[in-house]
C-alpha positions in Angstrom: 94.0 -22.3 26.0 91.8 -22.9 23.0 92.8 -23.8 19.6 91.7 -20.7 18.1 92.9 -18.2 20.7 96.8 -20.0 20.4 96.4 -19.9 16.8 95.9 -16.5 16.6 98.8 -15.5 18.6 101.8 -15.3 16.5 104.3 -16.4 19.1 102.2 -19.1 20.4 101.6 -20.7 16.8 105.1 -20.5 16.1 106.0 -22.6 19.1 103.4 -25.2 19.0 104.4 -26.0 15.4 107.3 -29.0 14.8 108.9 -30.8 12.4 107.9 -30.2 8.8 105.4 -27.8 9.7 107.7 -25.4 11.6 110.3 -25.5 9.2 108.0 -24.9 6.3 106.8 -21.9 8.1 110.3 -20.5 9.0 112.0 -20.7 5.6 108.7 -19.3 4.2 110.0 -15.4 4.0 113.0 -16.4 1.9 109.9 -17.4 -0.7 107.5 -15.3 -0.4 109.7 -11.6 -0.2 111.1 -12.0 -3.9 107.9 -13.3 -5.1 106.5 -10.3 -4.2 109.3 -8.0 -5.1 109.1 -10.0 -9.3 105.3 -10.5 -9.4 104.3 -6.7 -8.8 105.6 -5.7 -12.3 105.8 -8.8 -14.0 103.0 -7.8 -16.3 104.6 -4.6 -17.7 107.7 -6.3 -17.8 106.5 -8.4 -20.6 104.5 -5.2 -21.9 108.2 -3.7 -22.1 109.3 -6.6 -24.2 106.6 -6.2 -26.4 103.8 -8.6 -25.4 100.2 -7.3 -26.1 97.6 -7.6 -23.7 95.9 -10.5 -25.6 99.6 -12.7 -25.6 99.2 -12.3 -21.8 96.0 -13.6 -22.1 97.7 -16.7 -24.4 100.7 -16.9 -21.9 98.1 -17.2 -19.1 96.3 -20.0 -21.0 99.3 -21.7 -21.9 101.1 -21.9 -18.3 97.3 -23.7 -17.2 97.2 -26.0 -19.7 100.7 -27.2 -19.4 99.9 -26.7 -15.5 96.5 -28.9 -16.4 99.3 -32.0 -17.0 101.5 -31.4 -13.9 98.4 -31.4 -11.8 96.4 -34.6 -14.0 99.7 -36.4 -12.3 100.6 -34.9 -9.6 99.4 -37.2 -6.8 100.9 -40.0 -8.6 104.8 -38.2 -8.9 104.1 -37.0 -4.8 103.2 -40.6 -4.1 105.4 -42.1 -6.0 108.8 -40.0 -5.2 107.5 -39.0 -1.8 106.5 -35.8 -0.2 110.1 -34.6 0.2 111.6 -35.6 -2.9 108.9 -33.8 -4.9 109.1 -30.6 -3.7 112.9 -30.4 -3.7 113.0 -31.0 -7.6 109.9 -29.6 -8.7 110.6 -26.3 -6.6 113.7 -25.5 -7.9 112.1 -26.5 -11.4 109.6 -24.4 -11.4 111.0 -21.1 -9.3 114.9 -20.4 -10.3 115.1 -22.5 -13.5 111.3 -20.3 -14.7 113.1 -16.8 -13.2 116.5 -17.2 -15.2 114.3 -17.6 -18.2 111.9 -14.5 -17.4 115.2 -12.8 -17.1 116.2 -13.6 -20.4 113.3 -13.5 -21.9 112.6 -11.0 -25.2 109.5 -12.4 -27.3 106.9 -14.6 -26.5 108.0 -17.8 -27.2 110.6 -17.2 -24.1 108.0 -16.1 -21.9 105.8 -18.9 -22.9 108.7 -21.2 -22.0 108.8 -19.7 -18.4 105.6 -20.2 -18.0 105.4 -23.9 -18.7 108.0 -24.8 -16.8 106.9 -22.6 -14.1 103.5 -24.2 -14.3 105.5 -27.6 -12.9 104.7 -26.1 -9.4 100.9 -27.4 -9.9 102.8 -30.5 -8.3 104.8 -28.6 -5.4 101.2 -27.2 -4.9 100.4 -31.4 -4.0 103.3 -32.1 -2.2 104.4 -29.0 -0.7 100.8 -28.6 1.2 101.2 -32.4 2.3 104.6 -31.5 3.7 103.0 -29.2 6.2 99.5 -30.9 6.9 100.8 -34.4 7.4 102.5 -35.2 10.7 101.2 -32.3 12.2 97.8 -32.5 14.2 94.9 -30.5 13.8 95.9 -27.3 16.2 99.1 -27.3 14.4 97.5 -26.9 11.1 95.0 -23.8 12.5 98.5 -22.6 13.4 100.8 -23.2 10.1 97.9 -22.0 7.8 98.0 -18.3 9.7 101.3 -18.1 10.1 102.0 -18.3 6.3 99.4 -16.4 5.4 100.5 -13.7 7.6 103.6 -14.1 6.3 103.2 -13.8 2.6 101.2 -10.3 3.7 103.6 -9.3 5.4 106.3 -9.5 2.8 103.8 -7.4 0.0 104.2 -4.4 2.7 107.4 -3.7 0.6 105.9 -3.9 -2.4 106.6 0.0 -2.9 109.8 -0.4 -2.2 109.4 -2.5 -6.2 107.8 1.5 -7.1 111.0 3.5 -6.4 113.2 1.2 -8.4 110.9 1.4 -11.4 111.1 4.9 -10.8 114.5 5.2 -11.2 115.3 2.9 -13.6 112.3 2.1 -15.7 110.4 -1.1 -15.4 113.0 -3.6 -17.1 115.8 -2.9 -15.2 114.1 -2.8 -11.9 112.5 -6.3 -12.9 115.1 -8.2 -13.7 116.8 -6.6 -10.3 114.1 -8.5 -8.5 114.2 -11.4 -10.9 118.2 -11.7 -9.4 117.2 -11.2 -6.2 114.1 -14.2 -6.3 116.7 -16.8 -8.1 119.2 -16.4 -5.4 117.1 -16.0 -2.7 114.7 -18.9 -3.8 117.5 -21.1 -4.6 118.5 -21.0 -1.0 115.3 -21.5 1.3 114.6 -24.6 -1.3 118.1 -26.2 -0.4 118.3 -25.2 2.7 114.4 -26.0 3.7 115.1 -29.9 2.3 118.1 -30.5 4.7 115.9 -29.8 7.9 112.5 -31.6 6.2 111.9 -35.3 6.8 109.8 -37.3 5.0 105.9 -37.6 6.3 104.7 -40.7 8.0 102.0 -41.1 6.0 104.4 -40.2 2.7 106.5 -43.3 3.7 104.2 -45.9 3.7 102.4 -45.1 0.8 106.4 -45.2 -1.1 106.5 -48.1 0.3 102.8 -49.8 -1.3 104.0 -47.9 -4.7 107.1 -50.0 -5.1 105.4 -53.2 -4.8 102.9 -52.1 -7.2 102.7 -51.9 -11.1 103.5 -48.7 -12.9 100.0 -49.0 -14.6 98.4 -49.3 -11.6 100.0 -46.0 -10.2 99.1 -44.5 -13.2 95.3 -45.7 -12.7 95.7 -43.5 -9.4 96.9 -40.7 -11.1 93.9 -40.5 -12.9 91.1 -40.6 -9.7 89.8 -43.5 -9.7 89.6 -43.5 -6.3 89.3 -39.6 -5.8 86.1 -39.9 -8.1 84.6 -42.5 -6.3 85.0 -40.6 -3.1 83.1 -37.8 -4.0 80.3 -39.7 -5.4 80.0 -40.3 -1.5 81.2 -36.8 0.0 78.1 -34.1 -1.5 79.7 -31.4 1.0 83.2 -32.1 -0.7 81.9 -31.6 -4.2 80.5 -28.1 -3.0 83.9 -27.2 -1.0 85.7 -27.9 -4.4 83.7 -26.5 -6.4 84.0 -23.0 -4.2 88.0 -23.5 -4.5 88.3 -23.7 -8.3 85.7 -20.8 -8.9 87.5 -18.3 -6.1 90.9 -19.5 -8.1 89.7 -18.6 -11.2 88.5 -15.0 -9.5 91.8 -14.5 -8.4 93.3 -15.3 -11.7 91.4 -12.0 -13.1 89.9 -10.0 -10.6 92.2 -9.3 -7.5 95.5 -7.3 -7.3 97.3 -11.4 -8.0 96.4 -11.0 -11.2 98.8 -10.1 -14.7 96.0 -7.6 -15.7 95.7 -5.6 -12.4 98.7 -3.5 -13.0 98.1 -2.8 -16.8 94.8 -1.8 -15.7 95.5 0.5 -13.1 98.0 2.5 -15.7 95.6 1.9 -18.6 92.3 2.1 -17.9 92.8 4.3 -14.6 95.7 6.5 -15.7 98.1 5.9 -12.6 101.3 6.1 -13.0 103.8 3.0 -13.1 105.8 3.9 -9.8 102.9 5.1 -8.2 101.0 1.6 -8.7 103.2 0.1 -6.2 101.5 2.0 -3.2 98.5 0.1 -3.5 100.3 -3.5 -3.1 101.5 -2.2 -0.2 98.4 -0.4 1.2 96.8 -4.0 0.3 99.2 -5.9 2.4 99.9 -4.1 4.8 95.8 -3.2 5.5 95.5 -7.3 5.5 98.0 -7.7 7.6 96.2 -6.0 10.6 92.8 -7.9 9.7 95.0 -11.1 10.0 97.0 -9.9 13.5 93.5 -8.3 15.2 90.5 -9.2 13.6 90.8 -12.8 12.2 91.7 -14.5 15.8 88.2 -12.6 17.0 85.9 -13.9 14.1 87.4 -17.4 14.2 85.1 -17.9 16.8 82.0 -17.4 14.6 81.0 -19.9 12.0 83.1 -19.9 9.1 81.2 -20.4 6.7 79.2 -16.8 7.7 82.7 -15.1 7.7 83.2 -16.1 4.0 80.1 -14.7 3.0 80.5 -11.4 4.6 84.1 -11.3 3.1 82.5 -12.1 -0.4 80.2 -9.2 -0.2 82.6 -7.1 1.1 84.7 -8.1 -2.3 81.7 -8.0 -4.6 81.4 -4.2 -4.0 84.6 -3.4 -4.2 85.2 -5.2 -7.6 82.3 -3.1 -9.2 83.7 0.5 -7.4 86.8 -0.9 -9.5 85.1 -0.2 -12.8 83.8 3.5 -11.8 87.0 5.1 -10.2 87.5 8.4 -12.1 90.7 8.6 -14.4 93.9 9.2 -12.0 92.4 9.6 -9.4 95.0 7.6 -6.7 93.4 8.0 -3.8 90.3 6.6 -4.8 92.0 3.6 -6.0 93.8 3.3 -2.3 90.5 3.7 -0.9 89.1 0.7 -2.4 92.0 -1.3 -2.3 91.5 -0.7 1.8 88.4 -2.2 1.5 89.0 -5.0 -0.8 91.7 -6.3 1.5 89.5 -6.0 4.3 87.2 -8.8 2.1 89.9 -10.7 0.7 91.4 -11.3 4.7 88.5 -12.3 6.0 87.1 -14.6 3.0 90.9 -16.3 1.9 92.0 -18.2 5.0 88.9 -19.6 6.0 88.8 -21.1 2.6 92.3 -23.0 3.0 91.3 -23.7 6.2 87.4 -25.1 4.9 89.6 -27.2 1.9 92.1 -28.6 4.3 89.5 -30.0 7.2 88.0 -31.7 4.2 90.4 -34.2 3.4 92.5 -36.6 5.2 94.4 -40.1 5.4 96.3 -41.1 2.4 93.4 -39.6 -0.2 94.3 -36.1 0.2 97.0 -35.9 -2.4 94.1 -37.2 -4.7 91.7 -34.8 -3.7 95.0 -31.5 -3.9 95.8 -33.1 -7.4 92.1 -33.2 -9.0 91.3 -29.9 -6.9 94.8 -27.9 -9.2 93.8 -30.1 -12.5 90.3 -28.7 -12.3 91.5 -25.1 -11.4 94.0 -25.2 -14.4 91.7 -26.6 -16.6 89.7 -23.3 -16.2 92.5 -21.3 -15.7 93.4 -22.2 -19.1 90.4 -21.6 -21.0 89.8 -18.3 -18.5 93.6 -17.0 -19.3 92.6 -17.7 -23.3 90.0 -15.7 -23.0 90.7 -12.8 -21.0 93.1 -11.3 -23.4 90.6 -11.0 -25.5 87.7 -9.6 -23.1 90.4 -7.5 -21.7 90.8 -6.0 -25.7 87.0 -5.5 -25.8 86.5 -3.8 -22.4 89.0 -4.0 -19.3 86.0 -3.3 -16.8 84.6 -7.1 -18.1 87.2 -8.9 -16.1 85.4 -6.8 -13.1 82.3 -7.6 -14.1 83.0 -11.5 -14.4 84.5 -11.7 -11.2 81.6 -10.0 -9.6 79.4 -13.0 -11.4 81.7 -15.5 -9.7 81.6 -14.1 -6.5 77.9 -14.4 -6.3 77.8 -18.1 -7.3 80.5 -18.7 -4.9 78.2 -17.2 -1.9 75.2 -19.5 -3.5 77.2 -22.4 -2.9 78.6 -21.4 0.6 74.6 -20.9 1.8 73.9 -24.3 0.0 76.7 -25.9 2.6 75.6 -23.6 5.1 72.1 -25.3 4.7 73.3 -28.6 4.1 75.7 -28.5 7.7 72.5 -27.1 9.6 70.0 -29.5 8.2 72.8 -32.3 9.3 73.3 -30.7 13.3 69.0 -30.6 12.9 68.7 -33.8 12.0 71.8 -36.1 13.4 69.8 -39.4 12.3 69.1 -38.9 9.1 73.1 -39.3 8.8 
């Protein structure tokens, strides 16, 4: 059986996966329900203890450029303490120790707090991703990559289940209900997950060139030296980057991921709090089936074409978001159908386009620069988006319409430049 026909079948990923790679998948759930159960509301949570629309801008800013620092040096730390070591201590660093504080939390300066030491997971972004890429060949990775993305859509199907509570008991209660439940829940797949996980192959040897070398040497690492000078030779790298940091920085302010998606739906739209909660689900639950039916059918096309059809798909929708009339739920689930439809078809094809990129002992470099970049943005995108959201809601809409575009212009570019190259196999 092909590689893309086993990978679409749940059961047959699950059993062609081993070591790291199946364990990272199965203790997955115990992550990504609570996330979604905390995250929903996490926006009017902080609105409850009074932060303004443009602090959530600051907070944003604030957790990238403290997350621009984590990533600067995280290849070095996931080099230097190894794959395994890294993600034990910076996960529980940046999940339960960030969630007690959110818990806790009561003015800004607490919630800024939170969100720098949650912004430490810009290095379990490094050495988490290694965990499940290296050992694991390349039919294993096809595999992984839609398992845990079916995964984390699964879990947002019970993302109304987040509504009733905040019906019953008002957004603060409910969140820090969920903020419990994530801190316990996190607490043990991060424990548990490190007792089955070995360290990679790859992750040993380069330990092993680290201790024999000067700490200023490492550090010369950390900043890219060599990263940099492998791009200067990799044109179609550059591009695939470039596409990664823009679509990050889109999801920072344009999809339903986002702080301002849920103050915008009850501000700007008029929905009601508990009522919100539907459309997570409908979002999941509609991407779900695109990731069970349709994604193992198009995975057969090129890649590059299914991006750009998802992009379009999500360029419209972003736009429809800015003309839905006041209250009016059902047209907001309408939409949200069809944006997930656009984000399910665009979204794994880009992990998948990032992670065929790299390889041998250069890709925490390339997963390190790739998260310095995107905070870097992030930071100076969250900074300003509190105060574009202040002016007019409907600009973050409008931006992330502009970014979508570029992003397609840059995916035709590749397209052009990989068809030129299978034209032309000696000008190589």
């Amino acid at each position: 059986m092909s590689e893309k026909h086993r990978a679409g079948n749940i059961i047959q990923s699950f059993n062609i996966l081993k070591g790291n790679t199946r364990v990272s998948v199965l203790f997955e759930p115990l992550w990504g329900i609570p996330f979604v159960l905390y995250n929903f509301y996490l926006s009017l949570y902080m609105k409850s203890q009074g932060i303004t629309n443009q602090q959530i801008g600051l907070l944003i800013s604030i957790g990238f450029v403290t997350g621009t620092f984590f990533s600067l040096f995280s290849g070095i730390i996931t080099d230097a303490l190894g794959r395994k070591r890294t993600t034990l201590i910076f996960d529980l660093l940046s999940w339960p120790v960030s969630l007690i504080i959110y818990f806790f939390a009561h003015n800004f300066w607490m919630f800024a707090l939170a969100q720098i030491i949650n912004s430490s997971v810009r290095i379990v972004a490094v050495s988490w991703n290694l965990m499940v890429i290296e050992d694991a060949d390349n039919e294993q990775r096809v595999a992984a990559f839609n398992l845990l993305n079916i995964i984390t859509i699964a879990t947002g199907i019970i993302t109304p289940v987040s509504g009733i509570l905040v019906k019953l008991m008002g957004v603060p209660y409910a969140e820090r209900i969920f903020l419990t439940i994530a801190t316990i829940s996190m607490t043990i797949m991060i424990l548990a997950r490190n007792h089955f996980y070995t360290e990679t192959h790859i992750g040993t040897q380069i330990r092993e060139q680290h201790s024999r070398k000067h700490i200023l040497d490492q550090f010369k690492k950390g900043l890219y030296r060599d990263t940099f000078a492998l791009l200067k030779t990799n044109s179609e790298l550059i591009l695939i980057v470039c596409i990664l940091v823009l679509f990050n920085i889109y999801m920072l302010i344009g999809t339903y991921s986002s702080l301002y998606f849920a103050p915008y739906l009850t501000e700007v739209l008029g929905i009601d709090k508990a009522s919100i909660s539907i459309l997570g689900g409908v979002n999941s639950g509609i991407m779900l089936l695109i990731f069970l039916f349709v994604i193992p059918v198009i995975s057969r096309f090129n890649m590059l074409k299914n991006m750009i059809a998802g992009f379009i798909i999500q360029a419209i929708t972003v736009l429809l978001f800015t003309i839905i009339p006041l209250g009016n739920l059902s047209a907001a689930i309408i939409n949200m159908i069809i944006f997930a439809v656009g984000f399910s078809v665009s979204r794994p094809f880009i992990d998948a386009l990032f992670a065929n990129s790299t390889n041998g002992t250069e890709r925490a470099g390339i997963y390190s620069l790739s998260n310095t970049i995107i905070s870097i943005f992030g930071a100076i995108c969250g900074l300003a988006s509190g105060y574009l959201y202040k002016l007019n809601p409907r600009l973050l809409y409008y931006i992330s319409f502009g970014i979508l575009l570029v992003c397609m212009t840059l995916i035709l570019v590749l397209l052009r430049k990989r068809t030129s190259i299978k034209a032309k196999p000696l000008d190589l």
